[in-house]
Structure formats: structure tokens, C-alpha cells
C-alpha positions as CSV (number, residue, x, y, z in Angstrom):
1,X,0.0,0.0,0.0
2,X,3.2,2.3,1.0
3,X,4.4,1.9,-2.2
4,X,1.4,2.2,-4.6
5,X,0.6,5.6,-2.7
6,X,4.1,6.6,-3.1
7,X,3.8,6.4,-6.9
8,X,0.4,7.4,-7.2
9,X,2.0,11.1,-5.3
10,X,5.3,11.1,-7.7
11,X,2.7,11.2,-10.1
12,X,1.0,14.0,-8.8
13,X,4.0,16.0,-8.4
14,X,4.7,15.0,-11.8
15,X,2.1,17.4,-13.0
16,X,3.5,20.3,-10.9
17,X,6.8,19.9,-12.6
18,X,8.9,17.9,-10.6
19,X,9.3,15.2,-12.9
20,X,13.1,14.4,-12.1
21,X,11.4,13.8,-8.1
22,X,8.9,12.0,-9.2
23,X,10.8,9.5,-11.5
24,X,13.4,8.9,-8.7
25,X,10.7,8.0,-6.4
26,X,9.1,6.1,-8.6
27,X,12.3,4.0,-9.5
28,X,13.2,3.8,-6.1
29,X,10.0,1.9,-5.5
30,X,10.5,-0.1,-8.2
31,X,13.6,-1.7,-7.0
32,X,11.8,-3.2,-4.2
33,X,8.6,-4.3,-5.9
34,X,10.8,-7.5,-7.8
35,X,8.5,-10.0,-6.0
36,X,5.9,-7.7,-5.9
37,X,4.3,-7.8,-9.4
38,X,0.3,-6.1,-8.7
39,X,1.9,-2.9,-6.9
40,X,5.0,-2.8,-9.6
41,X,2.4,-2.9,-12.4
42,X,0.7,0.5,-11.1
43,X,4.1,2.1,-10.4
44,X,5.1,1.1,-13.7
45,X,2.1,2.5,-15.0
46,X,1.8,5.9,-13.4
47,X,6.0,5.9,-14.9
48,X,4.6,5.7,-18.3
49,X,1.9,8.6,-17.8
50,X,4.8,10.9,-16.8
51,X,7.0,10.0,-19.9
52,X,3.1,10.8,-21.8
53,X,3.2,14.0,-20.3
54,X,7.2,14.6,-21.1
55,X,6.3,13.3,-24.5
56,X,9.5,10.8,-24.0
57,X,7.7,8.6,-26.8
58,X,10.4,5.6,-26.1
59,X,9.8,5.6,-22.4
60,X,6.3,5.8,-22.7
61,X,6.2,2.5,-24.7
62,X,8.4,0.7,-22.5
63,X,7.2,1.0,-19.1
64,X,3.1,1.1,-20.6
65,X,4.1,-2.5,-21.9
66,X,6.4,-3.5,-19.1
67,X,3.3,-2.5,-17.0
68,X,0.5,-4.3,-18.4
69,X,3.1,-7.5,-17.9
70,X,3.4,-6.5,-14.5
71,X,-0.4,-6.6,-14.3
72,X,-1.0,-9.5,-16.0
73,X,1.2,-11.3,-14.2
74,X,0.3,-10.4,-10.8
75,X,-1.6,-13.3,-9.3
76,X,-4.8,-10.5,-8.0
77,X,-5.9,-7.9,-10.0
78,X,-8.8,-5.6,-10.6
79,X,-10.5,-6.5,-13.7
80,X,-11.7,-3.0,-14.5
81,X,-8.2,-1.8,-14.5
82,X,-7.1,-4.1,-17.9
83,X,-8.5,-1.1,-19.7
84,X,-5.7,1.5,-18.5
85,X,-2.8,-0.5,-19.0
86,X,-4.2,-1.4,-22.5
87,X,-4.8,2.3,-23.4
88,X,-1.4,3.3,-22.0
89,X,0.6,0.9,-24.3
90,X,-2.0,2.7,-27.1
91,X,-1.1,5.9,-25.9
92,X,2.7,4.6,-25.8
93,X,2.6,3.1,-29.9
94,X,0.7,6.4,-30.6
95,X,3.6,8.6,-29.5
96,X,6.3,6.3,-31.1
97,X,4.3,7.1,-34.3
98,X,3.2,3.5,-34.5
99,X,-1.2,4.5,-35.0
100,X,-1.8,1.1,-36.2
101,X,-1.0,-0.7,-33.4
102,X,-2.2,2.0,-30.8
103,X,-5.6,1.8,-32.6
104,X,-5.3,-1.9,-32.0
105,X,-4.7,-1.4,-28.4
106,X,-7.3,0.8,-27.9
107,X,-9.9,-1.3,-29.3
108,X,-9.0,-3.9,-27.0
109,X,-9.1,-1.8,-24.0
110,X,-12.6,-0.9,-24.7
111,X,-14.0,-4.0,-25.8
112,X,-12.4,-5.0,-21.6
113,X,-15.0,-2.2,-20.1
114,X,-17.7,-3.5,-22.2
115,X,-17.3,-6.6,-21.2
116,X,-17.6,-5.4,-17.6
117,X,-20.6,-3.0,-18.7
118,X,-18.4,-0.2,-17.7
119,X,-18.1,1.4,-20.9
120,X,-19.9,4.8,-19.8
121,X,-17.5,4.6,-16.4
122,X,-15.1,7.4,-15.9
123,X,-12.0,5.2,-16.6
124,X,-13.6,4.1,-20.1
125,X,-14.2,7.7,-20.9
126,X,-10.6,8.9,-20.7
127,X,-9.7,6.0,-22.4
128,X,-11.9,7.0,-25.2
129,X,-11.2,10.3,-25.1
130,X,-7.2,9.3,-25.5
131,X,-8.4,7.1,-28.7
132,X,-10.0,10.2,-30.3
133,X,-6.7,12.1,-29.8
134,X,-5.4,9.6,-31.4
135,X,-6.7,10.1,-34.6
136,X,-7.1,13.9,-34.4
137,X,-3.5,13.7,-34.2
138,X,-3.0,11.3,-37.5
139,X,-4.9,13.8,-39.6
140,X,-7.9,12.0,-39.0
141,X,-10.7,15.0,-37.6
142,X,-13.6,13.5,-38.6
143,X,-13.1,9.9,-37.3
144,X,-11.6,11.4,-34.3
145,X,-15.3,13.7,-34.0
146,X,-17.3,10.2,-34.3
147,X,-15.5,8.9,-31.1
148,X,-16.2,12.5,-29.0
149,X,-19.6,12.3,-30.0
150,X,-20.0,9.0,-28.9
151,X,-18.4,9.4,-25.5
152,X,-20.6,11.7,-24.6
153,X,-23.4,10.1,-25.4
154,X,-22.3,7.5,-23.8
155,X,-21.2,9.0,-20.6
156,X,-25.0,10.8,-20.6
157,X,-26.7,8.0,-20.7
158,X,-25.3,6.9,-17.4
159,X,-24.5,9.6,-15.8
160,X,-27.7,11.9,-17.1
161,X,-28.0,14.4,-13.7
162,X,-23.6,14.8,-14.7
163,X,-21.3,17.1,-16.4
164,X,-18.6,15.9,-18.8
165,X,-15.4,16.0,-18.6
166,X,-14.4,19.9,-19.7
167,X,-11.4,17.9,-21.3
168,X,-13.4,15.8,-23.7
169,X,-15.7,18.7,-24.7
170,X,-11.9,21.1,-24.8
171,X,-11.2,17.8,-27.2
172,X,-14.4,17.9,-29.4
173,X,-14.3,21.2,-29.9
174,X,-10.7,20.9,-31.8
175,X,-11.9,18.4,-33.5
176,X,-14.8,20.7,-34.4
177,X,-12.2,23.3,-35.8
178,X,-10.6,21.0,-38.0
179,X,-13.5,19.7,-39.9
180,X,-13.7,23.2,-40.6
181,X,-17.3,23.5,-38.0
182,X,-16.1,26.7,-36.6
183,X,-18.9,28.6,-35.3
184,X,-19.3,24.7,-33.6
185,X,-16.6,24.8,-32.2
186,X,-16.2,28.4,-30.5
187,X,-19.5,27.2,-28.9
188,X,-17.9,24.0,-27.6
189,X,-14.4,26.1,-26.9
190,X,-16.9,27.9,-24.5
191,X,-18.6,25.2,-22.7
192,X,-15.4,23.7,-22.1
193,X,-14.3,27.0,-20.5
194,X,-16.8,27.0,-18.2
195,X,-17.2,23.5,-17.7
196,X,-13.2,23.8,-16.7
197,X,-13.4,26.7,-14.0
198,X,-16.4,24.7,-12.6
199,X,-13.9,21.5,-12.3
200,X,-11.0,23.6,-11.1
201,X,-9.0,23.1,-14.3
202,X,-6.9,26.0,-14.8
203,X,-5.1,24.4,-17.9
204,X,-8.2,23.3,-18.9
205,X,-9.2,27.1,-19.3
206,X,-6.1,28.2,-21.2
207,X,-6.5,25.7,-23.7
208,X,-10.0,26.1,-24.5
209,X,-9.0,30.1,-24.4
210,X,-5.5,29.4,-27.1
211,X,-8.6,27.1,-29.4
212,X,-11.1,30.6,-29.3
């Protein structure tokens, strides 16, 4: 428990900018996790979402795939968490240029949360989200604005009395742009806005106010 909180904080650091702090501690734990294969998995994991964020594309690959090993491996583990350490590797092939195989990954992630019927959960809607990115970033708008509007479709379905995420709607509303639906999208730029200083995203806000 020590150590998976220890990692899930160097992560959270991480996102302050202390990324050489958090990779230490996260390596640190690592070295005593050897016989420890369900708490190295999430360590492992939470590594790869800081070499995401650094955009260290060879990382990223390495420790998404060493951790869904890890996971796999690990003689308990949470069912509804496959789906993470699938999309991570995704993520992972997407930065190494590799789409093919990230859309690969993706699918399989997905196709774990609707197995669980947890496809509209919070976890399957990042994971979504992350797919659509995908494509948006291949030159692929419009296939990329099919997955938006079907996460949130999805995620009102179950969650009707909810707000989304201000980052998928942030998301969709790029998407928007590039299809060339810009009087969409400054709507959606603006909605995200809000929906962002409602959630306490302060980056949230300054990218939905660099898309308007």
C-alpha cells in the first residue's frame, strides 16, 4: 500500500513539474517491488503517464508495456483496470508514431470495459477520449469527432444528472475546428471553458481560451 501511494504522489507531483522527483521516487520503489508484481504494475504504469506527459515517446512504450506485464502477471488484480494498462501501451505506440497498433490497443481496451458494462464509467471515458486524440492527431478529424460524440453520449446515458469531462468537450471542440465547423466549435471552446473553472481546471481554461 506504501508503495502504490508513493507512486500514485510522484505522479501527482509530476504534474506540478517535478518530474526528475517524481521519476526517482518512482524508481526507487520499483527496485523493491521484484516480488511484488500487482503494486509494480501500477508504479510502472503511473511511470509511463509521466513519460506521456514529457512526451518521451520511447519511455512511454516501455514501461506502458512492461506494466501491463506486470499486471498481467500479478496473481490479484482488478479486472476494470485491464483497460488503463491497455490504453497506455495505445497511448505509448501512438507517440512512437506506431497508430496502427495504438488503434489496435485501444480497441482492446474498450471492448475489456464492455465486457464489464463499464463502458460509460469514468475510466472508459478517458480511455476513449485518449483514442480520439489519437486520430485527431493522424490527420484523421472526422473519425476522431465520431468517437467524441460517442463518448458523450455515452457518458449521458449513465451519468444523465452529470457534467462531462471539460477535457473531452476542450477535445471535441478541436476536432470541431478542423473539420472546418467553426462557429461549432467556438461554442464548444466555450462550454469547455466553463465546464473547466467549474472542475478547477486552470489548464483546462487556457486551452480552450488558445482554441477561441
Amino acid at each position: 500500500l506504501k508503495a502504490k501511494l508513493t507512486c500514485a504522489h510522484a505522479l501527482s507531483i509530476a504534474s506540478l513539474g517535478r518530474v526528475n522527483e517524481a521519476v526517482v521516487s518512482i524508481e526507487r520503489e520499483l527496485r523493491q517491488l521484484q516480488s511484488d508484481p500487482e503494486n509494480a504494475a501500477y508504479c510502472l504504469l503511473y511511470r509511463a503517464f509521466i513519460a506521456d506527459s514529457d512526451g518521451d515517446a520511447a519511455h512511454a512504450l516501455h514501461y506502458s508495456t512492461e506494466a501491463l506485464a506486470k499486471f498481467r502477471a500479478a496473481p490479484r488484480r482488478a479486472a476494470g483496470d485491464e483497460g488503463l494498462f491497455l490504453g497506455a501501451v495505445g497511448f505509448g505506440y501512438h507517440l512512437n508514431q506506431r497508430n496502427v497498433e495504438a488503434d489496435e490497443y485501444y480497441r482492446r481496451a474498450l471492448q475489456k470495459y464492455t465486457e464489464l458494462g463499464r463502458d460509460g464509467g469514468p475510466d472508459a471515458i478517458a480511455v476513449r477520449n485518449n483514442w480520439a486524440v489519437v486520430f485527431d492527431d493522424a490527420g484523421a478529424p472526422r473519425r476522431a469527432l465520431e468517437i467524441y460524440d460517442e463518448t458523450l453520449r455515452a457518458f449521458m446515458e449513465r451519468n444523465p444528472d452529470s457534467q462531462p469531462p471539460a477535457y473531452l468537450v476542450g477535445n471535441r471542440a478541436r476536432a470541431l475546428e478542423r473539420v472546418g465547423r467553426r462557429r461549432e466549435a467556438e461554442a464548444a471552446y466555450k462550454t469547455a471553458f466553463d465546464l473547466a473553472g467549474q472542475q478547477h481546471n486552470v489548464l483546462g481554461q487556457i486551452y480552450c481560451l488558445l482554441g477561441l
